[in-house]
Structure formats: C-alpha cells, structure tokens
CHARMM-style PDB file with segment names, atoms N, HN, CA, C and O in Angstrom:
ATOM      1  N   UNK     1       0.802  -1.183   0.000  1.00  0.00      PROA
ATOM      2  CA  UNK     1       0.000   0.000   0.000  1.00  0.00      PROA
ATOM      3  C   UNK     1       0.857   1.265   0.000  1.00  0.00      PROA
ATOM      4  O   UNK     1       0.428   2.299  -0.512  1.00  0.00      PROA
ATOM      5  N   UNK     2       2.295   1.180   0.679  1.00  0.00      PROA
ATOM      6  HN  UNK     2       2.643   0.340   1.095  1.00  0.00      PROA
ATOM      7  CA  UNK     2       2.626   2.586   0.576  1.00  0.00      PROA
ATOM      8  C   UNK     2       3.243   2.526  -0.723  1.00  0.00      PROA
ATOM      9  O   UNK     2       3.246   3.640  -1.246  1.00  0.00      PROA
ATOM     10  N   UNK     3       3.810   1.558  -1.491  1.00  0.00      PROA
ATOM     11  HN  UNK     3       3.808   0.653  -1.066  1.00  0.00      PROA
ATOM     12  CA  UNK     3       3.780   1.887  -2.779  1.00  0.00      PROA
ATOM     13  C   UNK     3       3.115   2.717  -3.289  1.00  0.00      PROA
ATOM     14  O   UNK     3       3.524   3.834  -3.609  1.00  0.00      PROA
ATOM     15  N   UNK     4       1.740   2.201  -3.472  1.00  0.00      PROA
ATOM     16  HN  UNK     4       1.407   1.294  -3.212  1.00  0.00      PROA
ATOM     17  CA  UNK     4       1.056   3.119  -4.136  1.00  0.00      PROA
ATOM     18  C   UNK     4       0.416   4.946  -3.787  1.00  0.00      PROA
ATOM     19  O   UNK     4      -0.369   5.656  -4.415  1.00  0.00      PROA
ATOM     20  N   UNK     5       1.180   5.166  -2.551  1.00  0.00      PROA
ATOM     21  HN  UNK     5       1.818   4.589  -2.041  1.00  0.00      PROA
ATOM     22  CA  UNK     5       0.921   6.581  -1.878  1.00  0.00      PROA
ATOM     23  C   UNK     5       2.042   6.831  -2.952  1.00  0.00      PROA
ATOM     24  O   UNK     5       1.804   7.417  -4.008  1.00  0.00      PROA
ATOM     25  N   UNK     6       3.388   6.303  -2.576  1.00  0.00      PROA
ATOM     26  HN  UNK     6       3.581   5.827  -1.718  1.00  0.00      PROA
ATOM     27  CA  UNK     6       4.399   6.749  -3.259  1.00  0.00      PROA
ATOM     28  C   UNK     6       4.288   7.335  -4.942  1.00  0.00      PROA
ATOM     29  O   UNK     6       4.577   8.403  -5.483  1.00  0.00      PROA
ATOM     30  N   UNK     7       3.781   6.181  -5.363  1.00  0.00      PROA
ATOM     31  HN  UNK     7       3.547   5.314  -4.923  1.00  0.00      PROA
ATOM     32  CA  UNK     7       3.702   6.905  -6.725  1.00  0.00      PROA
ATOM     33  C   UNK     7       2.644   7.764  -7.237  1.00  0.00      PROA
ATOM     34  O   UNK     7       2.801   8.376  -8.294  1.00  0.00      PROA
ATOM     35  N   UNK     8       1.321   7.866  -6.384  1.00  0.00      PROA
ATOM     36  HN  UNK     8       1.195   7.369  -5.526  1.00  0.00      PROA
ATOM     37  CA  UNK     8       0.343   8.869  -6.718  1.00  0.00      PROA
ATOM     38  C   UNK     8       0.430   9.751  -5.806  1.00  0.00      PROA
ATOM     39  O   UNK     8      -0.676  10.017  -5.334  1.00  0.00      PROA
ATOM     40  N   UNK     9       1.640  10.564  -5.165  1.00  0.00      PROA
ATOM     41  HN  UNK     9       2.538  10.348  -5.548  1.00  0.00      PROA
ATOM     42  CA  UNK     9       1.894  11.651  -3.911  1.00  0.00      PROA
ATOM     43  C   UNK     9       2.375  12.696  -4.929  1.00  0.00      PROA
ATOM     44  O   UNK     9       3.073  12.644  -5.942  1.00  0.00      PROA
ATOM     45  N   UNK    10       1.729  13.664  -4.264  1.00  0.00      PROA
ATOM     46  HN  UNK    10       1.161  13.706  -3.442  1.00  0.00      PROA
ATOM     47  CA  UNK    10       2.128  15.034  -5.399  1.00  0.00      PROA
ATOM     48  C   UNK    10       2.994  14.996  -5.654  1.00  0.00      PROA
ATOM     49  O   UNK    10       3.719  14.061  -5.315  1.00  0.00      PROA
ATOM     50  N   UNK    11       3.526  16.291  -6.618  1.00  0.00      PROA
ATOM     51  HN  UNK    11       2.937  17.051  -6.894  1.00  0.00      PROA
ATOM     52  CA  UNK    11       5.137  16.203  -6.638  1.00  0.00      PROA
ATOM     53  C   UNK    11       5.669  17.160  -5.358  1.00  0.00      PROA
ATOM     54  O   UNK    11       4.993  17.942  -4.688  1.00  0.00      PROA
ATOM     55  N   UNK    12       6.574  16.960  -5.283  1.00  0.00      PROA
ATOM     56  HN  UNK    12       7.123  16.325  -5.827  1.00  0.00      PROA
ATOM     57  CA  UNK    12       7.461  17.870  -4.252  1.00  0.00      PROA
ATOM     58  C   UNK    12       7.553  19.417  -4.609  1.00  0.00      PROA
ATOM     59  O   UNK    12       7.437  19.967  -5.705  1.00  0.00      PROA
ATOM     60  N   UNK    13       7.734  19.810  -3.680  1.00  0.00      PROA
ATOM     61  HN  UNK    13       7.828  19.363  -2.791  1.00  0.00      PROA
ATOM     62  CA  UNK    13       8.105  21.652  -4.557  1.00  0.00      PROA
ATOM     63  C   UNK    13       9.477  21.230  -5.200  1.00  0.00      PROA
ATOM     64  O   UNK    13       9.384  21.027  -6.411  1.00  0.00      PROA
ATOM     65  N   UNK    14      10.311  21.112  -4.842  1.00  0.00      PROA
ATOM     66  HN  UNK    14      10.386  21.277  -3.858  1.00  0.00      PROA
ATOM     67  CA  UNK    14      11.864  20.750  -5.485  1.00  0.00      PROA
ATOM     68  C   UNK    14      11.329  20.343  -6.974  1.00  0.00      PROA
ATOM     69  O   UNK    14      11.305  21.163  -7.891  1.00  0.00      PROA
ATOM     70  N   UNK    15      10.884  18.929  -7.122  1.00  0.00      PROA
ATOM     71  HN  UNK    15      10.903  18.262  -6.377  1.00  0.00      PROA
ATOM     72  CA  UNK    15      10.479  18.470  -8.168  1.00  0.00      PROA
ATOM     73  C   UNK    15      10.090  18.928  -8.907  1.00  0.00      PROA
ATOM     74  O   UNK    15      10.650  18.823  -9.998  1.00  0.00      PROA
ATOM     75  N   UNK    16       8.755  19.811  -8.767  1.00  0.00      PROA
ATOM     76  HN  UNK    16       8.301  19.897  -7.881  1.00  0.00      PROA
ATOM     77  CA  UNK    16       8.208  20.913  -9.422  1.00  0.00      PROA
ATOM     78  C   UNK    16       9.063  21.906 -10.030  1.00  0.00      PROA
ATOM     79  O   UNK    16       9.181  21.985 -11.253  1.00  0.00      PROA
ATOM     80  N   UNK    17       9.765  22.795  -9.088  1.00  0.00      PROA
ATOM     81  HN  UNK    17       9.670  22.731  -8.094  1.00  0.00      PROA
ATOM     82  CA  UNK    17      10.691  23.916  -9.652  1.00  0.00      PROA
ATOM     83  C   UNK    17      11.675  23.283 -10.263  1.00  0.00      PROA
ATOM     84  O   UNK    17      12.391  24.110 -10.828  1.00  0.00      PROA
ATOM     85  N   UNK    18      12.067  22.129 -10.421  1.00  0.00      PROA
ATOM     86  HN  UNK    18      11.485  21.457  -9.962  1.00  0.00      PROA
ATOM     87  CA  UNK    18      13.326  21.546 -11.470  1.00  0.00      PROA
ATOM     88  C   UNK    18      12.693  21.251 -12.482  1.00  0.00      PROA
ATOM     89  O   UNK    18      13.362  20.959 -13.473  1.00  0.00      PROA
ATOM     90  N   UNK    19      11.289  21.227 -12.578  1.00  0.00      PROA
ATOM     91  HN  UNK    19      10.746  21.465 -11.773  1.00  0.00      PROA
ATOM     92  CA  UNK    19      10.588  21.225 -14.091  1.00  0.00      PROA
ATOM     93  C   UNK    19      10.229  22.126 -14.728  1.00  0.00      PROA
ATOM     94  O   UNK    19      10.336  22.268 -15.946  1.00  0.00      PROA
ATOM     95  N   UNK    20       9.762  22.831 -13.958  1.00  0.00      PROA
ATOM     96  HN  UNK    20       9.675  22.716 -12.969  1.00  0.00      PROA
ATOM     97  CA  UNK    20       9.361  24.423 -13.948  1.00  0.00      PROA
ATOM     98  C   UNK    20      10.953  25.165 -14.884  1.00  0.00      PROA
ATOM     99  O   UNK    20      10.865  25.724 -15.977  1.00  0.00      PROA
ATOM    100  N   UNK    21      12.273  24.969 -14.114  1.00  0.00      PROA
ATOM    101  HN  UNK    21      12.344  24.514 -13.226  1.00  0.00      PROA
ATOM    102  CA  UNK    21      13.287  25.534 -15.149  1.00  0.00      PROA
ATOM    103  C   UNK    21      13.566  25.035 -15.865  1.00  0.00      PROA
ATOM    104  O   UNK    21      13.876  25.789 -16.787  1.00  0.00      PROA
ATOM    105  N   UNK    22      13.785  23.239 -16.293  1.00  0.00      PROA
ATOM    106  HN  UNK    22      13.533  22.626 -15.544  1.00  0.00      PROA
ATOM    107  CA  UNK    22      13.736  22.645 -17.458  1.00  0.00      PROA
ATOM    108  C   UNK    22      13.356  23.479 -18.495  1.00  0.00      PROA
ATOM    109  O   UNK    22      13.965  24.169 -19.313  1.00  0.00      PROA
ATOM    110  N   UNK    23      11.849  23.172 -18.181  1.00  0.00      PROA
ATOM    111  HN  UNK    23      11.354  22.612 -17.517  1.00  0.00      PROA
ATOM    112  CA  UNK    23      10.848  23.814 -19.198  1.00  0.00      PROA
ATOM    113  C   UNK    23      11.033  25.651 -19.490  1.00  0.00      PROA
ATOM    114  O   UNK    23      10.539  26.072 -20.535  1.00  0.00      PROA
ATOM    115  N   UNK    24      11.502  26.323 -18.867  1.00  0.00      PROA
ATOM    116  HN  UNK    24      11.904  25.981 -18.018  1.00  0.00      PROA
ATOM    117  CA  UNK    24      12.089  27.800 -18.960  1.00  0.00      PROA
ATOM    118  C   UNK    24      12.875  27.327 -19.920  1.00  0.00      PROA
ATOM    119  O   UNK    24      12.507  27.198 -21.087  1.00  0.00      PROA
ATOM    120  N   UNK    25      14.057  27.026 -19.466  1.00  0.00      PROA
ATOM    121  HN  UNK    25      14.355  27.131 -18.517  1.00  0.00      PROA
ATOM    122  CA  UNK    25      15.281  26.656 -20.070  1.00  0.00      PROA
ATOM    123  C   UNK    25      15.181  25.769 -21.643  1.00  0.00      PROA
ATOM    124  O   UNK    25      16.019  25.930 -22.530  1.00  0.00      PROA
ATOM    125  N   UNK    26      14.154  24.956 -21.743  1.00  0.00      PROA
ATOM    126  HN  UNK    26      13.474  24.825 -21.022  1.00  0.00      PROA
ATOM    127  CA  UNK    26      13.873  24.947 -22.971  1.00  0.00      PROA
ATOM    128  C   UNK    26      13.022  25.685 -23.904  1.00  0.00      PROA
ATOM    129  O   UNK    26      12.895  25.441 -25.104  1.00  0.00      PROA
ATOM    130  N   UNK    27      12.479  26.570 -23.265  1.00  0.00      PROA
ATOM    131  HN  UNK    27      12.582  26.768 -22.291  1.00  0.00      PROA
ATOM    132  CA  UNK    27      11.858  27.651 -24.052  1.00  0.00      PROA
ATOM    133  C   UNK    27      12.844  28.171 -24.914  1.00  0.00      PROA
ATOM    134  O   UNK    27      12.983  28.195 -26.137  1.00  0.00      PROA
ATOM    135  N   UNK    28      13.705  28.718 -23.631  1.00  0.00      PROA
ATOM    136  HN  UNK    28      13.592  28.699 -22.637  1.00  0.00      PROA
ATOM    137  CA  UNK    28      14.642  30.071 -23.937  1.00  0.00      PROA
ATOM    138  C   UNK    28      15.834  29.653 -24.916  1.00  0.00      PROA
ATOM    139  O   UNK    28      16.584  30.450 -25.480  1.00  0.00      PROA
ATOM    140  N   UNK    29      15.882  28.058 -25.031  1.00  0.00      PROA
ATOM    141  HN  UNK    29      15.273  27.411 -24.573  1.00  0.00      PROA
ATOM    142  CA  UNK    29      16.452  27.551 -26.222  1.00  0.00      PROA
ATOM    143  C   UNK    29      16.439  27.732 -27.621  1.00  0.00      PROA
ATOM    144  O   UNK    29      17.214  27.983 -28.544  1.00  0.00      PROA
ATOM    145  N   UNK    30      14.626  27.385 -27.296  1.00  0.00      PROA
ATOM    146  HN  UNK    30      13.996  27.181 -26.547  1.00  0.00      PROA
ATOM    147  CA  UNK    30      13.916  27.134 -28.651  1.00  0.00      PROA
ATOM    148  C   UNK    30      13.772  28.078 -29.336  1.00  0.00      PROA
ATOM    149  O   UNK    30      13.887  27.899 -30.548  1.00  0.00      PROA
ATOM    150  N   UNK    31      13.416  29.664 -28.745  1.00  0.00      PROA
ATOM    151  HN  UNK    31      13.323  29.810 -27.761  1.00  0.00      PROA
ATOM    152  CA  UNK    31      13.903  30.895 -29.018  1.00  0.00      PROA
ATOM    153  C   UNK    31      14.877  31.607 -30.007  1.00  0.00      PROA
ATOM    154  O   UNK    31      14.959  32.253 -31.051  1.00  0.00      PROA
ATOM    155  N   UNK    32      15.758  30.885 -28.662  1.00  0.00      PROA
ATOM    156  HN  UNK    32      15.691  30.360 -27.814  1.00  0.00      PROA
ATOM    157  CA  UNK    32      17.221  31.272 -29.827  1.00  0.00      PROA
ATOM    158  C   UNK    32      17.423  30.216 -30.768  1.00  0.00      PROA
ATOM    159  O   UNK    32      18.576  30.458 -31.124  1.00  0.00      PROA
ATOM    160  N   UNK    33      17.104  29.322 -31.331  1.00  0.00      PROA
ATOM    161  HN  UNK    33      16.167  29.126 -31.041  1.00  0.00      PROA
ATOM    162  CA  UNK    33      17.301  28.327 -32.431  1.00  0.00      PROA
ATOM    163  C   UNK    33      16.510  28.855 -33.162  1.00  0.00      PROA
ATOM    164  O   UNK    33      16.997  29.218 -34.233  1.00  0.00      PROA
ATOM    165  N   UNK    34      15.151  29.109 -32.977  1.00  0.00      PROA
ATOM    166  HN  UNK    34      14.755  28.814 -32.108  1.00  0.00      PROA
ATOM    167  CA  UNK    34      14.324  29.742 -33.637  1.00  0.00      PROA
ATOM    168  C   UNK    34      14.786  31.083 -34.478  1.00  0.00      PROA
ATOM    169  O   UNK    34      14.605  31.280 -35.680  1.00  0.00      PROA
ATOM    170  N   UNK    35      15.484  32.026 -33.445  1.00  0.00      PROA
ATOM    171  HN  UNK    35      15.631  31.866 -32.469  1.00  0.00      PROA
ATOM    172  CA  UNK    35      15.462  33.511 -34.262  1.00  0.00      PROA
ATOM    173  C   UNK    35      16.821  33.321 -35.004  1.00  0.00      PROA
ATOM    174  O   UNK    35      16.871  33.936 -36.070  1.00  0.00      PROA
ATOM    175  N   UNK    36      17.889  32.634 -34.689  1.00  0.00      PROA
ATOM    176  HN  UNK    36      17.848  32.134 -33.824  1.00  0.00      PROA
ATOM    177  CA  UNK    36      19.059  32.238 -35.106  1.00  0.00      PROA
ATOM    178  C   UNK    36      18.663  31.958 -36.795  1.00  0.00      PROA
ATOM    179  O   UNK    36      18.764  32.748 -37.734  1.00  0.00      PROA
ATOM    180  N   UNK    37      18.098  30.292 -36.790  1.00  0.00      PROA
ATOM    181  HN  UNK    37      18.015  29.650 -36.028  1.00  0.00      PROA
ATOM    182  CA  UNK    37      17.838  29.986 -38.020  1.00  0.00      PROA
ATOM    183  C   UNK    37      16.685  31.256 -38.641  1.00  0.00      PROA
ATOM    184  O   UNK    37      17.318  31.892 -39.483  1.00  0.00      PROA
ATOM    185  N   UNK    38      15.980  31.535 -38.580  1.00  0.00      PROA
ATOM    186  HN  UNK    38      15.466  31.018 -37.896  1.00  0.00      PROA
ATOM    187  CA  UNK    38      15.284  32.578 -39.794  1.00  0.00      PROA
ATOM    188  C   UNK    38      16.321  33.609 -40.010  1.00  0.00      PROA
ATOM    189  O   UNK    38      16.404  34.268 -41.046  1.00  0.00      PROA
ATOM    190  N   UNK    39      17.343  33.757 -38.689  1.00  0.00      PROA
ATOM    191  HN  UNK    39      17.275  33.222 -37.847  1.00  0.00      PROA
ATOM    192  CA  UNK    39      18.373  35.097 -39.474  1.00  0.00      PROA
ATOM    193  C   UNK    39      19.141  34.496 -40.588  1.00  0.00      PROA
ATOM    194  O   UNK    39      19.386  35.245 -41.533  1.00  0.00      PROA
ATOM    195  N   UNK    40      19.487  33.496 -40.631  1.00  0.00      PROA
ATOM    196  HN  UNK    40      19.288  32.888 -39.863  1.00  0.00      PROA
ATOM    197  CA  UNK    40      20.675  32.927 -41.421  1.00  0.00      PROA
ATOM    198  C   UNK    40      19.395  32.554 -42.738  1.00  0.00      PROA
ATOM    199  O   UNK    40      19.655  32.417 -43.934  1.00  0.00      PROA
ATOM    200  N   UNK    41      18.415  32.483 -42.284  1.00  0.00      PROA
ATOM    201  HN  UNK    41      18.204  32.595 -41.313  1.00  0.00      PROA
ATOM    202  CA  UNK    41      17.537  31.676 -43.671  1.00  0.00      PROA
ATOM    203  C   UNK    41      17.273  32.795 -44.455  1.00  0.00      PROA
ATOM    204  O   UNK    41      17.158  32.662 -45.674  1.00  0.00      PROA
ATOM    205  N   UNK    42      17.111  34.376 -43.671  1.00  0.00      PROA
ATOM    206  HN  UNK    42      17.204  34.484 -42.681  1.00  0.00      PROA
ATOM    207  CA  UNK    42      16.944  35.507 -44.522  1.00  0.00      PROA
ATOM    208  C   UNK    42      17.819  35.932 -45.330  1.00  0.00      PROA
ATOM    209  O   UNK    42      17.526  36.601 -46.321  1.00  0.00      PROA
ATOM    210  N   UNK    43      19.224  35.540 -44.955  1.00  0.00      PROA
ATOM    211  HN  UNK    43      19.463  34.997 -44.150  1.00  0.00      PROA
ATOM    212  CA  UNK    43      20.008  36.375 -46.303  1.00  0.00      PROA
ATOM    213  C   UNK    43      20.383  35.249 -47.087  1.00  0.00      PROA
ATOM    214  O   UNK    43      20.413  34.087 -46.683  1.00  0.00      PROA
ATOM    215  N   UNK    44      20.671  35.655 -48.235  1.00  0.00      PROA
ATOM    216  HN  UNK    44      20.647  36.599 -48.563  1.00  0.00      PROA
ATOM    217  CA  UNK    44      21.124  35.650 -49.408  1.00  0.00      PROA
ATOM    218  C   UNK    44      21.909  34.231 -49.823  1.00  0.00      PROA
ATOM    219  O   UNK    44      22.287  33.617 -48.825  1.00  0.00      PROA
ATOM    220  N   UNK    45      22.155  33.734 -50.807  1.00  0.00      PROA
ATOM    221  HN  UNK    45      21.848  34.233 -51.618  1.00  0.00      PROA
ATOM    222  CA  UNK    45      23.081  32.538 -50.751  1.00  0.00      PROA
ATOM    223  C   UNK    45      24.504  33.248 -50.906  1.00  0.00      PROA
ATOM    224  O   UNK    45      25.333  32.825 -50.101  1.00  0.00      PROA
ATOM    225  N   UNK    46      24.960  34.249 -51.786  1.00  0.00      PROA
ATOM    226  HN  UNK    46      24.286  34.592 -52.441  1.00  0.00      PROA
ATOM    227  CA  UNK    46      25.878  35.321 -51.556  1.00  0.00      PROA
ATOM    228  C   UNK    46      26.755  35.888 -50.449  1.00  0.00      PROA
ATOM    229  O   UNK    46      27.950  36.093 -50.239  1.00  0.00      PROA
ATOM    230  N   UNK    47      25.239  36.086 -49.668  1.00  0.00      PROA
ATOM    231  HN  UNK    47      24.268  35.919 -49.839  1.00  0.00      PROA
ATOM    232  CA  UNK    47      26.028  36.636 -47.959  1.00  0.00      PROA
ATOM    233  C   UNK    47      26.379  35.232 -47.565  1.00  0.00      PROA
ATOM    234  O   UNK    47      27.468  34.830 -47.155  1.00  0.00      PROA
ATOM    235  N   UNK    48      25.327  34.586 -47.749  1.00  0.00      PROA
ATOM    236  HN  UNK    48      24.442  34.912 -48.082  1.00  0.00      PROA
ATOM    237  CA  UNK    48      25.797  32.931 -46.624  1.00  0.00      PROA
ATOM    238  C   UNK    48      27.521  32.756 -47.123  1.00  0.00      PROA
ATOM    239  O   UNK    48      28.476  32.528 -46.380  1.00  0.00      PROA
ATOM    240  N   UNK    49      27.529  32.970 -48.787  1.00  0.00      PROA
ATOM    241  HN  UNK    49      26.753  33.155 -49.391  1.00  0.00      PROA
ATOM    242  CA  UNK    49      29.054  32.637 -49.288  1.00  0.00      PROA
ATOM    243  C   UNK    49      30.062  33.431 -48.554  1.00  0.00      PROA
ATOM    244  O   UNK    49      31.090  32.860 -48.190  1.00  0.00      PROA
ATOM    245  N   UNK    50      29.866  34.806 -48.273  1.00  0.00      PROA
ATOM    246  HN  UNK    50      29.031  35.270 -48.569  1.00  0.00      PROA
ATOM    247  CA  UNK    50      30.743  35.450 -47.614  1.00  0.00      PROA
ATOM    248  C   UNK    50      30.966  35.459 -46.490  1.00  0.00      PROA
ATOM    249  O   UNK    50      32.010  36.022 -46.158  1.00  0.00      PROA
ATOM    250  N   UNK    51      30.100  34.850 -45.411  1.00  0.00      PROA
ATOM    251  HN  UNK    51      29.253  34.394 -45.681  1.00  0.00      PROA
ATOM    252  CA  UNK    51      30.397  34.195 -44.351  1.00  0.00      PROA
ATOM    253  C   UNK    51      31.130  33.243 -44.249  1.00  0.00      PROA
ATOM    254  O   UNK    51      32.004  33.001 -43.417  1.00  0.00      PROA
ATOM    255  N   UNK    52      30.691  32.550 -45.316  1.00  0.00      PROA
ATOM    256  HN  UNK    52      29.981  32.747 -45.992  1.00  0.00      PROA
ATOM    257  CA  UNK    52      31.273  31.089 -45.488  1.00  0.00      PROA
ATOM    258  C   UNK    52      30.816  29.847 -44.744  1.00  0.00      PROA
ATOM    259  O   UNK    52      31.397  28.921 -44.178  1.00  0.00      PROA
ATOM    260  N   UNK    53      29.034  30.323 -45.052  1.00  0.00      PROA
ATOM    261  HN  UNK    53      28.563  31.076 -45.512  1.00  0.00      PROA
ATOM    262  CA  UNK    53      28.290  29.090 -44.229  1.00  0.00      PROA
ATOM    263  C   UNK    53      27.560  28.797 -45.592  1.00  0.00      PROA
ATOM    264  O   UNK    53      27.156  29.620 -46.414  1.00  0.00      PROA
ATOM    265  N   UNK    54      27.474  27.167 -45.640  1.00  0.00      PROA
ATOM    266  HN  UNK    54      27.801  26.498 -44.972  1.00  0.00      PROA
ATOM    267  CA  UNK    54      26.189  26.574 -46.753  1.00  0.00      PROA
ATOM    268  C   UNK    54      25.295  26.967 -46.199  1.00  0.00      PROA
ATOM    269  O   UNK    54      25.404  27.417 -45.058  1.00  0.00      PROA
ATOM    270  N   UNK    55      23.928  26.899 -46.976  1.00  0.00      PROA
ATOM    271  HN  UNK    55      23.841  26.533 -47.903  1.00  0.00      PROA
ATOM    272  CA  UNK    55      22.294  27.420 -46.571  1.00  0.00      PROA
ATOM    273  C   UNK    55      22.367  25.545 -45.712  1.00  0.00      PROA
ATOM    274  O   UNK    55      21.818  25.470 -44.612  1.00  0.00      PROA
ATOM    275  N   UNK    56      22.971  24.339 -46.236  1.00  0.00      PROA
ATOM    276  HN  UNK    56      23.417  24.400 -47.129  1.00  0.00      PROA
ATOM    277  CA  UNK    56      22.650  23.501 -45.153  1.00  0.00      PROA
ATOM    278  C   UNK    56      23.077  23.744 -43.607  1.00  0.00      PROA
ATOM    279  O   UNK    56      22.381  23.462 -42.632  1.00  0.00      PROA
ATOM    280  N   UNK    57      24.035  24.176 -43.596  1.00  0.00      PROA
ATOM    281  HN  UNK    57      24.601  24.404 -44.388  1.00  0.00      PROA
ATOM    282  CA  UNK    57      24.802  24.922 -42.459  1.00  0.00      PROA
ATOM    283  C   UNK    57      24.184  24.865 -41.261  1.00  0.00      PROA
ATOM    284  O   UNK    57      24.317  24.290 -40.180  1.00  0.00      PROA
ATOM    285  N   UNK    58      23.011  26.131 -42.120  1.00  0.00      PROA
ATOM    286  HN  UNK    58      22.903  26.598 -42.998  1.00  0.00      PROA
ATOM    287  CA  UNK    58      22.285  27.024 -40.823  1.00  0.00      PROA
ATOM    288  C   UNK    58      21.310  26.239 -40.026  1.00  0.00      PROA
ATOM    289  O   UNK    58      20.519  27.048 -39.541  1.00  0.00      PROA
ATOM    290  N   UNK    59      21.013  25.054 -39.680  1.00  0.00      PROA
ATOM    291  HN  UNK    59      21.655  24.397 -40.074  1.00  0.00      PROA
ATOM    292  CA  UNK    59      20.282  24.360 -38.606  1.00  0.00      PROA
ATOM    293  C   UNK    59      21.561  23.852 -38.113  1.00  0.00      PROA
ATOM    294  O   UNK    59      21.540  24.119 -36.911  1.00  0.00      PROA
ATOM    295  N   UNK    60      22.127  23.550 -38.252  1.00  0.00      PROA
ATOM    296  HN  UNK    60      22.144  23.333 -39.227  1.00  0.00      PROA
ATOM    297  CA  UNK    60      22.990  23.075 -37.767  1.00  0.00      PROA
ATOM    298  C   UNK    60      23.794  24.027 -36.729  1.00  0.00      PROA
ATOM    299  O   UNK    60      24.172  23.640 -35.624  1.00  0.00      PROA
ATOM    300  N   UNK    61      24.016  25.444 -37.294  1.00  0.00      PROA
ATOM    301  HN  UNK    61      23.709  25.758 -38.192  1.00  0.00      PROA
ATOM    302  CA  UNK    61      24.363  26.371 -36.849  1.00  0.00      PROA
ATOM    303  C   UNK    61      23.828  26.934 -35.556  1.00  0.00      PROA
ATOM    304  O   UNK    61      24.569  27.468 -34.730  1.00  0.00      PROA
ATOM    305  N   UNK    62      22.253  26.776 -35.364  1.00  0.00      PROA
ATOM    306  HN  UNK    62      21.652  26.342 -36.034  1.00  0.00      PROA
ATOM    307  CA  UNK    62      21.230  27.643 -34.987  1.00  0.00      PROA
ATOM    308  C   UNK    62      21.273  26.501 -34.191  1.00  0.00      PROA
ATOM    309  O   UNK    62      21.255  26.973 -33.054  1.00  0.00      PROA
ATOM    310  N   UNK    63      21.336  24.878 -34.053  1.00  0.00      PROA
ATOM    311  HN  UNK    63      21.351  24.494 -34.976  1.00  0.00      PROA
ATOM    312  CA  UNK    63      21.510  23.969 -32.751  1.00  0.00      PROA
ATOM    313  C   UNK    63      22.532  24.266 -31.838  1.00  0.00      PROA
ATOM    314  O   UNK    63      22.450  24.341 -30.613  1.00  0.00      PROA
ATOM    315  N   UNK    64      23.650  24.450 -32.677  1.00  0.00      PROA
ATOM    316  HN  UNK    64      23.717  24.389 -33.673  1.00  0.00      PROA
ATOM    317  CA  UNK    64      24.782  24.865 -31.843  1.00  0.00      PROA
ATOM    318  C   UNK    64      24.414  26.154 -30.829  1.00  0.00      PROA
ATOM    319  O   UNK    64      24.604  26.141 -29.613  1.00  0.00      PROA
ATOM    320  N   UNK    65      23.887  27.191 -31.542  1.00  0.00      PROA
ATOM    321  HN  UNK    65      23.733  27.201 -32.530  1.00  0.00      PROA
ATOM    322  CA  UNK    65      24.080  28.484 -30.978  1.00  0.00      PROA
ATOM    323  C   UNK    65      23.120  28.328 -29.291  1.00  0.00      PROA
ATOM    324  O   UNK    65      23.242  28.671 -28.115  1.00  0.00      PROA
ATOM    325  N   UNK    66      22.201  27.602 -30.156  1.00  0.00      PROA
ATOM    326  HN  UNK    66      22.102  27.323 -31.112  1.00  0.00      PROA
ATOM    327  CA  UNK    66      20.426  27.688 -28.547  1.00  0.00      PROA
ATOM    328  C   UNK    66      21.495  26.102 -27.730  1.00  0.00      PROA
ATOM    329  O   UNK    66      21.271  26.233 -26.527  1.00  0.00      PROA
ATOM    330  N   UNK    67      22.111  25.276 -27.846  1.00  0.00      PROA
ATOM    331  HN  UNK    67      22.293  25.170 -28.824  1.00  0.00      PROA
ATOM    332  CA  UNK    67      22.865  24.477 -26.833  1.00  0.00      PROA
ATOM    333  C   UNK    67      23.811  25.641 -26.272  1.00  0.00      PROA
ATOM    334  O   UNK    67      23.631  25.962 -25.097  1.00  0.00      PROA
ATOM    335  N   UNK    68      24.689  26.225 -26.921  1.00  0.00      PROA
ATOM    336  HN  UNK    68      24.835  25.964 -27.875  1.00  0.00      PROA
ATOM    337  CA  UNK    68      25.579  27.296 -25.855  1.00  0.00      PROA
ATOM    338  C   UNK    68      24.760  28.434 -24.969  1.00  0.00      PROA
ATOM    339  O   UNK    68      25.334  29.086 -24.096  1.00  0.00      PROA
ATOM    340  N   UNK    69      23.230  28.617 -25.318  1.00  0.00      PROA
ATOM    341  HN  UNK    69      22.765  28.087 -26.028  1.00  0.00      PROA
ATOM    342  CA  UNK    69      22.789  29.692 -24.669  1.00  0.00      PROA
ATOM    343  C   UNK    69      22.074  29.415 -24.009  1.00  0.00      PROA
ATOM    344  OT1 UNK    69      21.528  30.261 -23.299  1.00  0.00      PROA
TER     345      UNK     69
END
C-alpha cells in the first residue's frame, strides 16, 4: 500500500521547480534556435558565401548556438 501513496503523492516543490526551469530553459532555447535559423535563412546565398556558411549549415548552426545559450 505505501507503494502506491508513493507513486500517486504530489510532486514535491523541489520536483516541481526543477521542471518548472527545465521547461524555462527549454523555451529560452527554442527561441534562440528559432530567431538564429530565420536570421541565417533571410540572407542571401551570396552573404551565406561570404560568411562562409552553406544554406545547409544554418540548422545546424542555430543547434549549436540555442545548446551554448
């Protein structure tokens, strides 16, 4: 029986607020992957050349950038 308290017992506040910033923290990811890739998708194949990123690049780019931030 206390099994089953155990697994249907609220969550903890701890528990809660470590999901609670997860979930922040993957917002504030998705964000920056988000505004990252449409910047790189807006210019040019030209500019991308003078950067010296392929147009495949830029997801790739825009994962990197929202993991460092």
């Amino acid at each position: 029986m206390a099994f089953l308290a155990d697994v249907f017992a609220p969550l903890e506040p701890t528990r809660f607020a470590t999901l609670a910033r997860s979930f922040k923290d993957y917002r504030r990811r998705a964000a920056v992957r988000r505004r990252i890739f449409n910047e790189l998708s807006a210019l040019s194949d030209r500019e991308l050349c003078d950067l010296n990123i392929s147009r495949f690049d830029c997801r790739q780019i825009a994962d990197e950038a929202a993991r460092r931030a």
